[in-house]
C-alpha positions in Angstrom: 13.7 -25.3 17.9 14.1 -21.5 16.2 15.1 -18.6 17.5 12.4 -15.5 16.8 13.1 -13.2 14.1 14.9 -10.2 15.8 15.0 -8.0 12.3 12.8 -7.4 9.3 13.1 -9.9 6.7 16.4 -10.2 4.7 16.0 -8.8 0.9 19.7 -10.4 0.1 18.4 -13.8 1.3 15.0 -13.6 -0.4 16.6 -12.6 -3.4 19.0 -15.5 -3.4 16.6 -18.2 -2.5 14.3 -16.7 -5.5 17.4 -17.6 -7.6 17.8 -21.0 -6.6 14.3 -21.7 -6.8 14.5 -20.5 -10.7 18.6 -22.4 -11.0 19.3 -24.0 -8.4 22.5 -25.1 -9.7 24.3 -21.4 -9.7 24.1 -21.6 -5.8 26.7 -23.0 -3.6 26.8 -23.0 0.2 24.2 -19.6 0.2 26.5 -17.7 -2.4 25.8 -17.5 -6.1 28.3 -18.6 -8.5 28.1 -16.0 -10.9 30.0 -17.9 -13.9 27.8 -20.6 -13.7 25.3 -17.9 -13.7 26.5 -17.2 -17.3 26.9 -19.9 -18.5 23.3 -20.9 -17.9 21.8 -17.5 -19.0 24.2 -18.1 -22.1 24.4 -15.2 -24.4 21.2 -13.1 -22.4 24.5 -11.9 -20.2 25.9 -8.8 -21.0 29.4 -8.6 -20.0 30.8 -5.7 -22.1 31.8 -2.4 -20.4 30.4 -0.3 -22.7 26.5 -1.2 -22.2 23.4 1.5 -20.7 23.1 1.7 -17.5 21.3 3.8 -14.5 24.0 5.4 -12.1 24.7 8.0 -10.1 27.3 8.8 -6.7 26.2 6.8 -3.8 24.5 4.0 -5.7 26.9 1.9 -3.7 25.7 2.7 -0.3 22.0 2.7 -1.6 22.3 -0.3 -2.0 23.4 -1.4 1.4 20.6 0.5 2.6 18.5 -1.6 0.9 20.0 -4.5 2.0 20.3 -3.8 5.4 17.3 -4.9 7.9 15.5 -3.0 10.4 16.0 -3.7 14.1 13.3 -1.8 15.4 10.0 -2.1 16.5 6.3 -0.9 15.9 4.5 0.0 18.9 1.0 0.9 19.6 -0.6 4.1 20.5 -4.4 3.0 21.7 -5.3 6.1 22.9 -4.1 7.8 19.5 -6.5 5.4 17.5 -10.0 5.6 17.2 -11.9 2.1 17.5 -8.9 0.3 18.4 -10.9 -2.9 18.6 -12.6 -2.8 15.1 -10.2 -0.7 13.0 -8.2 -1.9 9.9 -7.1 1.2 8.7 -3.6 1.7 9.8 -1.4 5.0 10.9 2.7 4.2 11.5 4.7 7.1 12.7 8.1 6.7 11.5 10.5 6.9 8.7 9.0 5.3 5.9 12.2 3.3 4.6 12.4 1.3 8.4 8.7 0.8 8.5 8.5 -0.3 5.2 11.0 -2.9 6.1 9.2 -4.1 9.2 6.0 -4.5 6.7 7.6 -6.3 4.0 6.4 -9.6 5.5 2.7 -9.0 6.3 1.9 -6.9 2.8 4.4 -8.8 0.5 2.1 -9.0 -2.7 -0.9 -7.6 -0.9 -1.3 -3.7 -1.6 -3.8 -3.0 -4.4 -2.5 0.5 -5.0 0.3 2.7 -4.2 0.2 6.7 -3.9 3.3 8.6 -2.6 3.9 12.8 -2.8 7.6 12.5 -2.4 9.8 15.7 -1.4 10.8 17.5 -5.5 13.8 18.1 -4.5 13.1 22.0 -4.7 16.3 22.8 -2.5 13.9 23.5 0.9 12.1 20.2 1.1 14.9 17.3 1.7 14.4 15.7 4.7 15.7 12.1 4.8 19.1 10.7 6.3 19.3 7.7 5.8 22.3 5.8 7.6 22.6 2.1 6.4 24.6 2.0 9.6 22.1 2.1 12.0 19.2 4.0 11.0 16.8 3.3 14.0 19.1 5.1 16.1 19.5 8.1 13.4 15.7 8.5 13.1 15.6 8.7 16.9 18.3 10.9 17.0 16.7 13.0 14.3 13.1 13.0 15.4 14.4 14.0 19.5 13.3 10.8 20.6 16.4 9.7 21.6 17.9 13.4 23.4 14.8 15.6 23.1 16.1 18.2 20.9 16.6 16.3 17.6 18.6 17.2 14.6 17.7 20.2 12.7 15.9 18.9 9.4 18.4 19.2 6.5 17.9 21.0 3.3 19.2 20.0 -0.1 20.6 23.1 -2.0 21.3 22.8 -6.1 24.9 24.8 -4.7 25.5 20.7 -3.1 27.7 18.4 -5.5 25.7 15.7 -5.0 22.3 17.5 -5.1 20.7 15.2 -7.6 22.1 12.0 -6.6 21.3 12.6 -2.7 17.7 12.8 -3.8 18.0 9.7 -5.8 19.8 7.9 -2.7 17.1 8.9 -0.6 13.9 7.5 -3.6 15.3 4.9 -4.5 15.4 2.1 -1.9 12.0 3.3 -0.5 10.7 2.1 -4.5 12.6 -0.6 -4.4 10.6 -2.2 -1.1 8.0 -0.4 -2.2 7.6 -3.1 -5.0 7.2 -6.2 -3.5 4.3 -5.0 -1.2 2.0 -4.6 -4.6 -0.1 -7.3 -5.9 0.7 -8.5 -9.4 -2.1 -6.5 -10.7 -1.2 -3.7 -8.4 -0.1 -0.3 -9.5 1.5 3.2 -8.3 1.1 6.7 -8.5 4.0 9.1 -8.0 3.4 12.6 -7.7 6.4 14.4 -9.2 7.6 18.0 -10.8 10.2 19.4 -13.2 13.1 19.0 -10.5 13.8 15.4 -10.5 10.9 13.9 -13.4 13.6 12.7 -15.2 15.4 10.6 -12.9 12.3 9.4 -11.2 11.4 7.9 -14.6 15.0 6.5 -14.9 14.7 5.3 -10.9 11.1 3.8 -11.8 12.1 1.6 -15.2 15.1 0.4 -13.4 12.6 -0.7 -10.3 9.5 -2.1 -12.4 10.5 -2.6 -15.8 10.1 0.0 -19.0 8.0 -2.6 -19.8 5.2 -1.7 -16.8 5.3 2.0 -17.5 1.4 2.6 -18.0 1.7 7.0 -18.3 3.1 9.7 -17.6 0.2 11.9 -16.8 0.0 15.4 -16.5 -1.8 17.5 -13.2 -2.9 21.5 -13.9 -2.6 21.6 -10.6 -2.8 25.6 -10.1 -5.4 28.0 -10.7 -5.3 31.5 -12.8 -2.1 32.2 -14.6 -0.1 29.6 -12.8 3.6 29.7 -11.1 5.8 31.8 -11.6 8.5 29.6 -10.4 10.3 29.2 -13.9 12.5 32.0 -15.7 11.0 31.6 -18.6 7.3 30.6 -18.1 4.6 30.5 -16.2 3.9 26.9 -15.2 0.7 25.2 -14.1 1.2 21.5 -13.9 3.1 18.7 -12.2 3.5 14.9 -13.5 2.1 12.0 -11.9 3.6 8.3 -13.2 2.3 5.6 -12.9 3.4 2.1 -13.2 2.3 -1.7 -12.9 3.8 -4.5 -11.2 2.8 -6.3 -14.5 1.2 -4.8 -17.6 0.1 -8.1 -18.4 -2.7 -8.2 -16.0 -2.4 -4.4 -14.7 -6.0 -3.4 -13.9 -6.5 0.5 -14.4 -9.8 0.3 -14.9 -11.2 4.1 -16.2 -13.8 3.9 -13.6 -12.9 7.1 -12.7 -14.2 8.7 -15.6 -17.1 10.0 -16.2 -20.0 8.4 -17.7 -21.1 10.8 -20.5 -24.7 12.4 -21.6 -26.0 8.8 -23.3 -25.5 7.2 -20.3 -28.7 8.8 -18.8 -30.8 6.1 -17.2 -30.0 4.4 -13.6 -31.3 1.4 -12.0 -30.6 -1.0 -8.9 -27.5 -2.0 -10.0 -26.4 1.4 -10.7 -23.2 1.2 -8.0 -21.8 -2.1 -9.4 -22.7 -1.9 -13.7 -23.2 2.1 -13.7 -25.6 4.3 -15.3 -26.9 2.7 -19.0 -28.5 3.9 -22.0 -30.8 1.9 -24.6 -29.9 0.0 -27.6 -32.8 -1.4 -29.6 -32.6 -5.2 -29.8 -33.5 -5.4 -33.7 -30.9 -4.4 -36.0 -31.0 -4.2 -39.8 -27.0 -3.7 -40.2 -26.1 -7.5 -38.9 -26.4 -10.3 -41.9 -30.1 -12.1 -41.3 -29.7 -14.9 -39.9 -32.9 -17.1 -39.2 -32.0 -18.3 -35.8 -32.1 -14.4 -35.0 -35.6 -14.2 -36.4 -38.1 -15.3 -33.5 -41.0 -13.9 -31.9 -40.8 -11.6 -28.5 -43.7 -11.5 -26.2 -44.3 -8.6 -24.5 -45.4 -7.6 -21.2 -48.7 -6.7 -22.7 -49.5 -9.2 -24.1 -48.5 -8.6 -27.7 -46.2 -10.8 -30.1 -43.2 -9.1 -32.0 -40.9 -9.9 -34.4 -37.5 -7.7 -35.5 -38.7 -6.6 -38.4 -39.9 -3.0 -37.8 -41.7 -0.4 -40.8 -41.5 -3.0 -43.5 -38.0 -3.7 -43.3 -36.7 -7.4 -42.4 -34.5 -7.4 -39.9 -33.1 -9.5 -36.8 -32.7 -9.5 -33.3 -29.0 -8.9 -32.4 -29.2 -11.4 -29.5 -30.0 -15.0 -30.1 -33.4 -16.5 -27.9 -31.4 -18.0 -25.4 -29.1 -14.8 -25.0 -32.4 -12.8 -24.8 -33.7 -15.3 -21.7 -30.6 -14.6 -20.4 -30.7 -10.8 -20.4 -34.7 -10.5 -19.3 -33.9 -12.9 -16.2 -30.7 -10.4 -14.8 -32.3 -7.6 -16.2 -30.2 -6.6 -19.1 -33.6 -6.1 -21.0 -35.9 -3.4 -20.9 -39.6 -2.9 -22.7 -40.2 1.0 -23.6 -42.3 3.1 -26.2 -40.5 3.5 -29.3 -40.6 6.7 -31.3 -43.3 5.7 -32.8 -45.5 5.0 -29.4 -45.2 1.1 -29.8 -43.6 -1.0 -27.0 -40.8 -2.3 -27.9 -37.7 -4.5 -27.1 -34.3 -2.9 -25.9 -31.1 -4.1 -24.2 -29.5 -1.9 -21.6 -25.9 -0.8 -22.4 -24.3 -0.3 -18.7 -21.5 2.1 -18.8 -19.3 -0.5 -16.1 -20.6 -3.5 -17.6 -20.7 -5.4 -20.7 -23.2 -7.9 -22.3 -22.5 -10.5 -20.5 -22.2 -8.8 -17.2 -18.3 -8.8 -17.5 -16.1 -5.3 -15.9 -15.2 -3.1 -18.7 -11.5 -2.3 -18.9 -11.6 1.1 -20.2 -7.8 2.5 -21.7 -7.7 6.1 -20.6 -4.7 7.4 -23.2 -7.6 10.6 -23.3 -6.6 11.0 -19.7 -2.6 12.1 -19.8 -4.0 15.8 -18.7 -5.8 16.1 -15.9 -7.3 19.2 -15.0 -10.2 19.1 -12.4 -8.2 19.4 -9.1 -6.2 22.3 -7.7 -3.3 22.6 -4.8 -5.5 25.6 -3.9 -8.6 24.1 -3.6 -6.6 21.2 -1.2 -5.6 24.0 0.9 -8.9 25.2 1.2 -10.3 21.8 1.9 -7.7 21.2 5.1 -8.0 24.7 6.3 -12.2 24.0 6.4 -11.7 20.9 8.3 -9.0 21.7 10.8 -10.5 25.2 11.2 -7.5 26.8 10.3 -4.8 26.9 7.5 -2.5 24.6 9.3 -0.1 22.9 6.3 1.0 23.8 2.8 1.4 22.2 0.2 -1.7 19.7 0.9 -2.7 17.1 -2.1 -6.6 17.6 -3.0 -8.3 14.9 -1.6 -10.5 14.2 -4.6 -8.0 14.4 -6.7 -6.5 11.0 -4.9 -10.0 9.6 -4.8 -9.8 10.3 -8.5 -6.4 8.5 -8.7 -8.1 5.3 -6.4 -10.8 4.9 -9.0 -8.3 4.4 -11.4 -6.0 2.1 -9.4 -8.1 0.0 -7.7 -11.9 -1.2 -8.1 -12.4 -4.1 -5.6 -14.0 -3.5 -2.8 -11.5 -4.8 0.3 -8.4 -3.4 -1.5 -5.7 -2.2 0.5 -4.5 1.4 -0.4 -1.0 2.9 1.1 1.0 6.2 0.9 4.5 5.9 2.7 4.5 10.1 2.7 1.0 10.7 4.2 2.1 14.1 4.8 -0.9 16.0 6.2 -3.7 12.6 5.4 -5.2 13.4 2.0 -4.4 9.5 1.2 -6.4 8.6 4.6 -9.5 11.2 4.1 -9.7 10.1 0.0 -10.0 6.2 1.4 -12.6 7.2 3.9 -14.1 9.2 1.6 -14.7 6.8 -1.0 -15.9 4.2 0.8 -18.7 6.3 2.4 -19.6 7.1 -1.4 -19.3 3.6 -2.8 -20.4 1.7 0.3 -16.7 0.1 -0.5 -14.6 -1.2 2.6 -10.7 -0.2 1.4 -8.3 -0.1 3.8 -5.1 2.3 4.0 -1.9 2.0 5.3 -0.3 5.9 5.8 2.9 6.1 6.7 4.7 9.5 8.2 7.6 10.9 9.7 7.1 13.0 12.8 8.8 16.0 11.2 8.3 18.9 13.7 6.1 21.5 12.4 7.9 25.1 12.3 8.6 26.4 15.9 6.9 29.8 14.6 3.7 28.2 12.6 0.4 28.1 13.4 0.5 24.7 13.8 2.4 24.5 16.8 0.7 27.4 18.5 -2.0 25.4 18.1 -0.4 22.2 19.5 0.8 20.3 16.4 4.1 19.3 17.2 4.8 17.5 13.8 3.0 17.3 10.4 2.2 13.1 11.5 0.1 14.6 14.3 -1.6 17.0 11.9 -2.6 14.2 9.4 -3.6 12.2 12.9 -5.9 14.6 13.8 -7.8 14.8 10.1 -8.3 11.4 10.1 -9.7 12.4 13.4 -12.1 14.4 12.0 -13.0 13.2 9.1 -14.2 9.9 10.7 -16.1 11.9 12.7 -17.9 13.9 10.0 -18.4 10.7 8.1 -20.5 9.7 11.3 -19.6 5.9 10.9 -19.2 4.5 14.2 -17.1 1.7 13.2 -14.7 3.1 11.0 -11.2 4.1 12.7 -7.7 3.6 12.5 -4.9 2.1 14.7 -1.6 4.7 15.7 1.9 2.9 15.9 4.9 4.6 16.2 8.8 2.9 14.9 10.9 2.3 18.4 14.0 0.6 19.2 13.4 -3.2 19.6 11.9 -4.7 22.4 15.1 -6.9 22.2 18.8 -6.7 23.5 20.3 -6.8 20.0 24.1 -7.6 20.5 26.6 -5.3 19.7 30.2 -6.5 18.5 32.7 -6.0 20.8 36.2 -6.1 19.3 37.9 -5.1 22.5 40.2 -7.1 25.0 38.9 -6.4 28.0 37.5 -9.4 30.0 35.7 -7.3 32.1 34.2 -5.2 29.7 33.0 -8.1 27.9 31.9 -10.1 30.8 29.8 -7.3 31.4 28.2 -7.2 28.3 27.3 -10.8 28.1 25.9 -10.3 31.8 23.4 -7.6 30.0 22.3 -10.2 27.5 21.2 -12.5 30.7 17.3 -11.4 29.8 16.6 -11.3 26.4 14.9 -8.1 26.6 15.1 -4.7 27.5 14.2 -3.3 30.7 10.8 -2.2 31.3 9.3 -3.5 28.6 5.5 -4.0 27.9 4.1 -7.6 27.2 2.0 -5.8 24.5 4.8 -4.5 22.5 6.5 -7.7 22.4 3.5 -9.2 21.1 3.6 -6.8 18.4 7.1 -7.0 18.1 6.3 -10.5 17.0 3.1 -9.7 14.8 5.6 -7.9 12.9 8.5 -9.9 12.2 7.1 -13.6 11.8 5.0 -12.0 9.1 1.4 -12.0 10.8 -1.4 -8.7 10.4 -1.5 -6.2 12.9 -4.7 -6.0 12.8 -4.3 -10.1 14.0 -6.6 -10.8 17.2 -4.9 -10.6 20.7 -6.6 -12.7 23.4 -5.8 -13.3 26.6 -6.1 -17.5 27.1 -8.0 -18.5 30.1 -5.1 -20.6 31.2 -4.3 -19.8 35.3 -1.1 -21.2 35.6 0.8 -18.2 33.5 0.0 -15.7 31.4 -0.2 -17.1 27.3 -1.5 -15.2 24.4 -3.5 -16.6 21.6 -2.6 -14.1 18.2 -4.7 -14.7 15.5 -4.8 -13.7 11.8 -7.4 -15.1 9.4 -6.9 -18.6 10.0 -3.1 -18.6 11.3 -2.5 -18.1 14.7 0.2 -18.6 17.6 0.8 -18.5 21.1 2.8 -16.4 23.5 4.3 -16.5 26.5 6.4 -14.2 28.0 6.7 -15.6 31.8 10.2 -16.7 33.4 8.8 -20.1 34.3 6.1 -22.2 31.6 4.6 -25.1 34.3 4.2 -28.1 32.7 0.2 -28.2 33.4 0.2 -25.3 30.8 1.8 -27.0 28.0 -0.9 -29.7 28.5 -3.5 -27.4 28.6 -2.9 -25.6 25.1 -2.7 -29.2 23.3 -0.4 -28.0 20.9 0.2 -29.8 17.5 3.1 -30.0 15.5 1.5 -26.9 13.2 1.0 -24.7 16.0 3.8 -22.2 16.7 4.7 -21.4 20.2 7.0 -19.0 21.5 8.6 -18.0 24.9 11.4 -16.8 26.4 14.6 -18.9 25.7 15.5 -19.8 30.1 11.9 -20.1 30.8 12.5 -23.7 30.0 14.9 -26.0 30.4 17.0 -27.9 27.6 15.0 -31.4 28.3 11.6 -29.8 28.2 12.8 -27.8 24.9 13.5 -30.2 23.1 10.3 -32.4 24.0 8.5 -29.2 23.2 10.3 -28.8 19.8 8.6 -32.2 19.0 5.6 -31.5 19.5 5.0 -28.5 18.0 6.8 -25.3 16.6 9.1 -23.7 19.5 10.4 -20.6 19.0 12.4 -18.9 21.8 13.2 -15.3 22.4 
């Protein structure tokens, strides 16, 4: 019998057992032996001083923020969602470095595509606190969730000592995670300026490898004559970078560019090969070869060969290639210049010859000029009605970035600073184009919106409700009735998590232990339990919830694809219950830890897989 997970999975431990599995001899009772560690690796260790190296103040405690899990919770907001029952697409209201924790487990190698428009570091944009401590309690704290007021949203001046390596602090572990959720032919987009380019590039090859840098593109991103935020000139651009989870098989595929004038006919199978153009089937450049030299007939009726205007030539496919391309209509019969039908093969812009994707470099694309941060504001302010947010990404111009990224059609797309939705609205967007089905996973910090701003006159209370709220209305534009999304919002667990007590007291502590007599908190909801679980045993949350129709309590059945488990959250589990649910030794069951007692939980334990809260 297990114990449920209370906390998000454990990097340190993953890491470790990742280790063992590669040399299993360098690890001894969990800890790794770091001289054996060398003296397997041999002379690939690098144990000078002098030796390059990414640092900065506070890389210490970044890492224990990295290494420390999350205790809290994600919690569903139904009446926030819209199409609770059908939706994939998900919204998570929180800070993104707890959430992303929480999701390690579900999307660990799953996410197609990554975007993120991270705060520059300007001096007015710095937001994040992060507390290795405890940060479920400083996000509450800091939101007003835990005192109603909040914390007043810090700034990060260039006059601060440590205005750099804050910033760093602060991207760094949210990369780090950010990494194991992307597939191995996954990639990411970082939207970045001047400020902190440099150390993002730094921060990235220290994350992914130098190796999986793919570009460093650059974004006109303003109109006219440009900023005139410099001292010296007037600037129009930003950077985006981008980087794979392994160049090796790193799929950015150019479909996002434009298929130029000689691609000017269209077919059936224009969504999934493209637009084409013709290529004459006869070619007098190739060396003649007689197998290449056969006769065509034609739908007329008449009989060609490739020779064409008294000069011998041959077909550049051979007669089984050419039965090939007739029967999936890679051929096509049309009047040639000189009025003669004729015999040509159709050269699709997404497809090759043999019906294979064309991987298309895009070094040509390292400037990118067709979007504007004015146009984005314009965009919003149409949709919302007003101008409600600043600083909006185009939409299109992270549709553009999703062509690039990712060209299945079930992909998952995610952007851990949603900010105002544009990652949400681009997703939607392009699926109602392509007839594609891509999911997205936004995630957002409430940040209040400015007591003074439009936006909370007009009832936005933070920017997360504001990119809520597009989605909204987008969704509804679209006029798909079963598209939709599904809200959930970071809380503290749904668990008593024990605090150490270092005191003497006996009372003090006999009243704690008497706290931890239920395992949960008061006034907790079945349903967030059950999501409490979703989460940390690693299961969807889109997974299935269904009541069982078993009368003697109340059990759950939660399914995901073909996993599932069962629930039960009653104080007593009868015995005619067990029997009914037949569980096998694969199933996973889980209840409170005194609803049984310690003969039936060990019986249970044998039968199938008992874990207790």
């Amino acid at each position: 019998m297990m114990k449920v997970l209370k906390e998000s999975s454990n990097i340190v431990g993953e890491n470790i057992e990742n280790l063992k599995r590669l040399f299993p001899e360098i690890v001894s009772e969990g800890k790794v032996d770091f001289d054996k560690l060398k003296l397997v690796l041999g002379e690939e260790v690098n144990g000078k001083d002098e030796k390059y190296f990414f640092n900065w103040s506070g890389k210490k405690e970044c890492f224990k923020n990295i290494q420390t899990t999350s205790k809290g919770t994600l919690t569903p907001s139904e009446k926030e969602s819209v199409n609770w029952d059908s939706a994939e697409n998900l919204f998570i209201e929180g800070d993104n470095l707890e959430v992303l924790k929480l999701l390690q487990k579900t999307y660990f190698n799953k996410i197609k595509m990554i975007y993120i428009d991270p705060p520059y570091n300007t001096g007015k944009d710095f937001v994040y606190k992060d507390n290795f401590h405890n940060n479920i309690n400083a996000y509450l704290e800091q939101t007003g969730q835990s005192n109603g007021d909040g914390v007043k949203l810090t700034t990060n001046p260039e006059t601060n000592g440590r205005y750099h390596s804050d910033w760093i602090s602060m991207i760094y572990p949210r990369l780090f995670i950010a990494r194991n959720f992307l597939r191995e032919d996954g990639v990411i987009f970082v939207s970045i300026d001047d400020h902190e380019v440099h150390n993002l590039r730094k921060i990235m090859d220290e994350i992914f490898g130098e190796e999986n840098f793919v570009a460093q593109l650059v974004w006109e991103n303003k109109e006219g004559g440009g900023s005139s935020d410099s001292k010296f000139f007037r600037l129009k651009h930003e950077y985006v970078l981008c980087y794979s989870k392994n160049i090796d098989v790193c799929t950015i595929t150019g479909e996002g560019q434009e298929e130029d004038s000689s691609y000017s006919f269209e077919d059936e199978f224009v969504k999934e090969r493209g637009r084409y153009k013709l290529i004459k089937l006869n070619s007098f450049s190739i060396q003649y070869s007689k197998s290449l030299d056969y006769e065509i007939k034609l739908p007329n009726g008449e009989k060609i060969t490739p020779h064409e205007n008294g000069k011998r030539g041959c077909w550049r496919w051979s007669q089984d290639k050419y039965a090939w391309g007739v029967k999936n209509k890679f051929i096509e019969f049309r009047e040639n210049a000189e009025g003669k039908l004729w015999v040509y093969t159709k050269q699709y812009f997404k497809v090759d010859n043999n019906n294979n994707p064309i991987t298309r470099q895009i070094p040509y694309r390292g400037v990118i000029s067709k979007f504007s941060s004015t146009q984005a504001t314009k965009q919003l302010e149409k949709l919302m009605g007003k101008k409600l947010f600043d600083y909006t990404k185009p939409y299109d111009f992270i549709e553009f970035l999703i062509t690039l990224g990712s060209n299945g059609e079930d992909e998952i797309i995610m952007d851990f600073f949603a900010g105002s939705g544009s990652t949400g609205q681009a997703v939607l967007e392009i699926n109602k184009k392509q007839s594609l089905n891509k999911k997205f996973v936004l995630i957002q910090l409430p940040e209040p919106t400015n007591d003074t701003s439009l936006a909370r006159k007009e009832g936005y209370k933070t920017i997360s409700d504001i990119a809520k709220e597009r989605i909204r209305r987008v969704i509804k534009n679209l006029g798909d009735k079963k598209v939709g999304f599904k809200v959930f919002k970071l809380q503290k667990s749904n668990y008593k998590i024990w605090e150490k007590y270092e005191g003497k007291d006996e009372k003090e502590l006999k009243k704690q232990l008497q706290l931890f007599k239920s395992p949960l908190i008061e006034g907790y909801k079945d349903i967030s339990v059950i999501y409490e679980c979703i989460i940390k045993e690693g299961y969807n949350l889109n997974s299935k919830i269904e009541k069982t129709t078993i009368k003697s309590n109340s059990v759950y059945k939660i399914i995901d694809g073909d996993l599932f488990f069962y629930l039960c959250l009653d104080s007593d589990i009868k015995d005619k219950t067990i029997d009914e649910l037949k569980l096998k030794k694969e199933d996973m069951f889980i209840c409170l830890d005194d609803s049984l007692n310690d003969s039936r939980k060990k019986n249970l334990s044998i039968q199938c897989n008992l874990k207790t809260i």
